[in-house]
N, C-alpha and C positions, 0 to 999 in steps of 0.2 A: 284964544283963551289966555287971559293973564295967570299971570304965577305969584303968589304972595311967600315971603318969606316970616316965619315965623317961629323962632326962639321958643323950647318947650324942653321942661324938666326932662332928665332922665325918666324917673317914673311914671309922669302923664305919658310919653312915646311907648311905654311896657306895656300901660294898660290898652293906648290907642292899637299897638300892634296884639294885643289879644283878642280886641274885642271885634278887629279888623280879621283878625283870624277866625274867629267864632262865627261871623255872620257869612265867613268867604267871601270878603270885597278884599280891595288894594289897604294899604294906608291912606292913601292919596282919596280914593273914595271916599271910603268912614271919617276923613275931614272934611271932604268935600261937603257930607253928607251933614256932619254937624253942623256947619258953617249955613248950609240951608237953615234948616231948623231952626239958629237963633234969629237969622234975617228973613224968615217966612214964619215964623210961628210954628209951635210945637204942634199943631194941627197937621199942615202940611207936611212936616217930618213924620210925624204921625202916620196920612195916609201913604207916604214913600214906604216908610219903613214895612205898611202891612202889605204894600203893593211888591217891596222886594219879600217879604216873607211867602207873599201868595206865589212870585215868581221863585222862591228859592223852594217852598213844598211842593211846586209842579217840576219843577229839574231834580226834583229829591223822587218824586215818583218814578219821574222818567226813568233816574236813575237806577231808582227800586228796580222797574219796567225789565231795563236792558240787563241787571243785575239776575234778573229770574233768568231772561235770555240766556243771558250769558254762560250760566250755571249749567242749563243743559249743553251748551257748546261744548261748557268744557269737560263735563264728562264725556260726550261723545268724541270729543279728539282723543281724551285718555283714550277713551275705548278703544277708537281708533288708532293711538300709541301702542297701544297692545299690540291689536291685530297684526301692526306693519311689525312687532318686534318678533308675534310668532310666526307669521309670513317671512320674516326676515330669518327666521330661526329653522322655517320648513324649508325655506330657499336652500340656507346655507347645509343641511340635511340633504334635500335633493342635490344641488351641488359635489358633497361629498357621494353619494348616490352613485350620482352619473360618474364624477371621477372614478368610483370603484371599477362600475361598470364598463367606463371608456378601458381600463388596466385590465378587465379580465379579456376584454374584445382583444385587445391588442397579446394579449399570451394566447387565445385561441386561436387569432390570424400566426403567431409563428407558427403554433403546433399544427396548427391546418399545412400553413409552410412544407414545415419540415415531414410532415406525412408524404404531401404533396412529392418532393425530392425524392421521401421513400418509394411512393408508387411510381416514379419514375425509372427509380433505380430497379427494381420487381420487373416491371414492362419490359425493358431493357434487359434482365436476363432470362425472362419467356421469352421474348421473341431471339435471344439467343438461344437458347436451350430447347425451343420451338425450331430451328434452324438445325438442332444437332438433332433433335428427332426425326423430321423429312429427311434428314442425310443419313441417318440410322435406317430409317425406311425403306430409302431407296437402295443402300448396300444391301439391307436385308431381303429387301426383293431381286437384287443380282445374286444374290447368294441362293436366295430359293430358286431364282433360275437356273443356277449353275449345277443345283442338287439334284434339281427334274433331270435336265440334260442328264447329270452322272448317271442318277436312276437309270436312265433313257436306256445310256450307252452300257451301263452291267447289264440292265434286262436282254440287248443286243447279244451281248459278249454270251453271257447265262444261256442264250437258245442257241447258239454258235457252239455253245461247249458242249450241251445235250446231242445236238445235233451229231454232231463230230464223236462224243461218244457212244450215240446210237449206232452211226457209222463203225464207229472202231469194236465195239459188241455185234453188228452184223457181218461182221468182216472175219470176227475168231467165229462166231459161228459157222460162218462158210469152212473158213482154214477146218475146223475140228470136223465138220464133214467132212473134208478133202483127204482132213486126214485117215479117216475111218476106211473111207473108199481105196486108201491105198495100200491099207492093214490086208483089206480084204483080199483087193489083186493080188497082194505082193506071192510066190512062192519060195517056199525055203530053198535053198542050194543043196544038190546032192553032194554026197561026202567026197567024192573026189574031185568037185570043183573047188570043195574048201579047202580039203589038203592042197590042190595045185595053186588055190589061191590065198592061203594060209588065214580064210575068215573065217573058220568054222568057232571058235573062241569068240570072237567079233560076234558072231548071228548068235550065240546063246547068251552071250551078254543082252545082246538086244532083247 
C-alpha cells in the first residue's frame, strides 16, 4: 500500500482529528476514507459510510449488550467485595476468637499443671501419713497387747492375793481356835507355886 504525502492547514488536521474522533476511525482512515469518496463518488462513500454506520450501531449494541452484562458483574463482585470484606472481618473475629481461646486453654493447662503438683504433693503426704497410721496401728495394737497381758498378769496376781489372804484368814481362824482351846486347858497355879515362882502378879495381869 502506497503512502501519500500531503501538506494540510493547521485547522483542516482539527477538524480531520475531530471528525476522526466522532466517527471512531484513525486519522489515517477518515483520509483514507475521503480520498475514496472523491475518486469513487459520493455514492460509494455514501454506501461505506452507512455500512460503517450499520457496523458502528451493531459494536455500539454489542457494546450496549456487554455493558448490561457487565453491570450485573459488577455488582455481584461488589457484592462479592463485601462478602470477602465481612468474611474477612468474621475471619479476623474468629481469629481473635481462637487466639483468646487458645490463651485461656493455655492458663487452664498451667492451673491443671500446677493442681496436678498439688495432688501430687496430697498423695505424697497420705501415703506418708497413711504410713504413720499403720505404724500407730501396729504400736497400738502392741500396746493393747501389752495391756491384755498386764490385765492377764494383775488378774493372776489379784487371785494369788485372795488366795493367800483366804489362807492367811483361815490360818487366824485356826490360831484363835487354838487359842481358845488353850484358854480352856490352861489351869491357874496355886498360891504357893507362885510365891515360889514369883508369878502370881504375872497370872493376874494376864
Amino acid at each position: 500500500m502506497a503512502k501519500i504525502a500531503v501538506s494540510i492547514p493547521d485547522s483542516t488536521l482539527k477538524k480531520i482529528d475531530d471528525l476522526s474522533n466522532t466517527k471512531g476511525i484513525t486519522r489515517s482512515k477518515y483520509v483514507s476514507m475521503a480520498l475514496d469518496f472523491y475518486s469513487n463518488g459520493a455514492s460509494n462513500f455514501k454506501n461505506d459510510i452507512d455500512r460503517l454506520n450499520s457496523e458502528l450501531a451493531g459494536k455500539t449494541k454489542e457494546l450496549e449488550s456487554l455493558s448490561g452484562e457487565v453491570l450485573p458483574l459488577r455488582e455481584k463482585v461488589h457484592t462479592l467485595s463485601n462478602t470477602v470484606t465481612d468474611k474477612d472481618n468474621e475471619l479476623k473475629d474468629k481469629d481473635h476468637e481462637v487466639g483468646t481461646k487458645a490463651n485461656e486453654v493455655f492458663q487452664k493447662d498451667k492451673r491443671i499443671h500446677t493442681l496436678e503438683n498439688q495432688i501430687a504433693e496430697y498423695q505424697k503426704k497420705i501415703e506418708s501419713l497413711s504410713s504413720a497410721v499403720l505404724l500407730a496401728k501396729e504400736e497400738g495394737m502392741k500396746a493393747r497387747e501389752e495391756l491384755e497381758k498386764a490385765r492377764s498378769e494383775a488378774t493372776k496376781y489379784e487371785m494369788a492375793f485372795k488366795s493367800q489372804q483366804s489362807d492367811i484368814e483361815f490360818l487366824r481362824g485356826h490360831v484363835g481356835q487354838l487359842t481358845q482351846q488353850i484358854s480352856v486347858l490352861a489351869l491357874p497355879p496355886s498360891e504357893e507355886e507362885v510365891k515360889k515362882k514369883g508369878r502370881w502378879q504375872f497370872w493376874r495381869n494376864k
